[in-house]
C-alpha positions in Angstrom: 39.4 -10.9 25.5 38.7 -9.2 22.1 34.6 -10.2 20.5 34.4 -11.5 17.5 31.7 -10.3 15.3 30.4 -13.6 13.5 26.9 -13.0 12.6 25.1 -9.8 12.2 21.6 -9.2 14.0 18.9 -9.1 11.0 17.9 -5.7 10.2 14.2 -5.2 8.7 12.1 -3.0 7.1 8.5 -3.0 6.7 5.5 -2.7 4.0 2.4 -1.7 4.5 -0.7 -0.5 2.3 -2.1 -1.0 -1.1 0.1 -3.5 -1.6 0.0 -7.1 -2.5 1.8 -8.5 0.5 2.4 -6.3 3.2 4.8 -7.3 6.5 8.3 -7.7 7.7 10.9 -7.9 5.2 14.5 -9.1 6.0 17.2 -6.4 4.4 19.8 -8.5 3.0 21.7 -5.9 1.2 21.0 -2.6 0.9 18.0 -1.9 -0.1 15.8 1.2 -2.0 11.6 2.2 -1.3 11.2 0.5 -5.2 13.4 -2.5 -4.4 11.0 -2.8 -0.6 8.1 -2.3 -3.2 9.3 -5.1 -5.2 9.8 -7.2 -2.1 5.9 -6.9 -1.2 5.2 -7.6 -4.5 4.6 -4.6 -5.8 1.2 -2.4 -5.3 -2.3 -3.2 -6.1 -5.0 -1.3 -7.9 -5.5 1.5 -5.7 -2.3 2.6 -4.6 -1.3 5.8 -4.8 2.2 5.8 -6.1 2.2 10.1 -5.6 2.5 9.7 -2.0 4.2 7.0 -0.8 5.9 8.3 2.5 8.7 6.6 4.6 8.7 6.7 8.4 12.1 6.4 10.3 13.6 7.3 13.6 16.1 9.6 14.2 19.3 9.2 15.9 17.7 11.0 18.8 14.5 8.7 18.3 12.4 11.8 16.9 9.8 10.1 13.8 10.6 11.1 10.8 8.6 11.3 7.7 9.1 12.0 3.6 6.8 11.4 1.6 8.0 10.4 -2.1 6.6 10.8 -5.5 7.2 7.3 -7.3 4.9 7.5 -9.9 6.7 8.4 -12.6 9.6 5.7 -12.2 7.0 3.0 -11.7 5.3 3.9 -14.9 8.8 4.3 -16.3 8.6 8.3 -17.3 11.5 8.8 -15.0 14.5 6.2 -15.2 16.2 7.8 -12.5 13.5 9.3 -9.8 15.0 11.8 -7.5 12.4 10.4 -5.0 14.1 6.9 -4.3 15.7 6.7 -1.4 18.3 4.3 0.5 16.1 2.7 3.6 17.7 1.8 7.6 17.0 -0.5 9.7 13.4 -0.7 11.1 11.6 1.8 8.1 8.5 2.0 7.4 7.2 1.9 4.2 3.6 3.1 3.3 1.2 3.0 0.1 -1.7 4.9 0.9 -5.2 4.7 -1.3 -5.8 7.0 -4.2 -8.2 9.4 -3.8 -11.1 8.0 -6.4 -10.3 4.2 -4.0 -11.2 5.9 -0.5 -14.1 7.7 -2.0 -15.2 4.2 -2.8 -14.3 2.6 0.0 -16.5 5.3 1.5 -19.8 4.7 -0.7 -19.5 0.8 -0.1 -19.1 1.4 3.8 -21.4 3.7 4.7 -24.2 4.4 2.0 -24.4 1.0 -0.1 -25.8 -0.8 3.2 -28.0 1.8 4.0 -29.8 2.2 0.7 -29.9 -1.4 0.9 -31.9 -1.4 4.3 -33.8 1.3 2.9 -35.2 0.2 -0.3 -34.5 -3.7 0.0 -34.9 -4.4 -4.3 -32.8 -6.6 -5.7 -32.0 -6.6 -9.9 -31.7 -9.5 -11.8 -30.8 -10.3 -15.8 -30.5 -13.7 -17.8 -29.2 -14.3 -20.5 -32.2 -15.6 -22.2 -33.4 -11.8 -22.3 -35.5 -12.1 -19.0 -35.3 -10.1 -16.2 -36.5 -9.9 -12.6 -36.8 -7.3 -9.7 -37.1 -8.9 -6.4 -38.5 -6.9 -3.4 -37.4 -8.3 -0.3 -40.1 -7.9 2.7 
């Protein structure tokens, strides 16, 4: 008896991060990070194209990591980026924030509540030229 190979098991990669719609994506052909990119429809404001990194397991199922510097091919300075790499089956693909977003993400989290609490004022304009300040017992 000799197995015939008629389908192929799906092989997948995955998205997550700053980008628009992160998941499961199925590898139809072979496949680069900027083409997986593509596939989650690209990044959002945010993400921090400098430091994308790619997670993978090795063949004796150590992790693996390289991080990749994509921002000059997605801003098109570099129309062929050293960093773009070929992905496997089951990679991981990762957008991380900028800097400036997770100091913001920060400020909104932690200290925009609790100067809220504090000092509950609220600010108000119209644009008939009036405004309001509304304290809040």
């Amino acid at each position: 008896m000799t197995p015939i190979l008629v389908t192929r098991a799906p092989r997948f990669i995955y998205v997550v991060g700053e980008v628009r719609n992160p998941g499961r994506f199925e590898m139809l052909a072979p496949t680069t990070v900027m083409q997986a990119l593509s596939l989650a429809g690209g990044r959002v404001n945010g993400g921090n194209m400098r430091e994308v990194v790619v997670f993978r397991r090795a063949e004796d199922w150590r992790l693996l990591a390289t991080r990749l510097d994509l921002n000059g091919a997605i801003n098109g300075m570099r129309p062929a980026p050293s960093d773009e790499i070929w992905l496997r089956d089951s990679d991981i693909v990762i957008v991380p924030r900028t800097p400036i977003r997770r100091a913001h993400d920060l400020i909104g989290h932690y200290f925009t509540p609790g100067l809220y609490s504090a000092f509950p004022v609220g600010f108000g304009y119209s644009l008939n030229g009036s405004s309001t300040v509304v304290i809040s017992p």
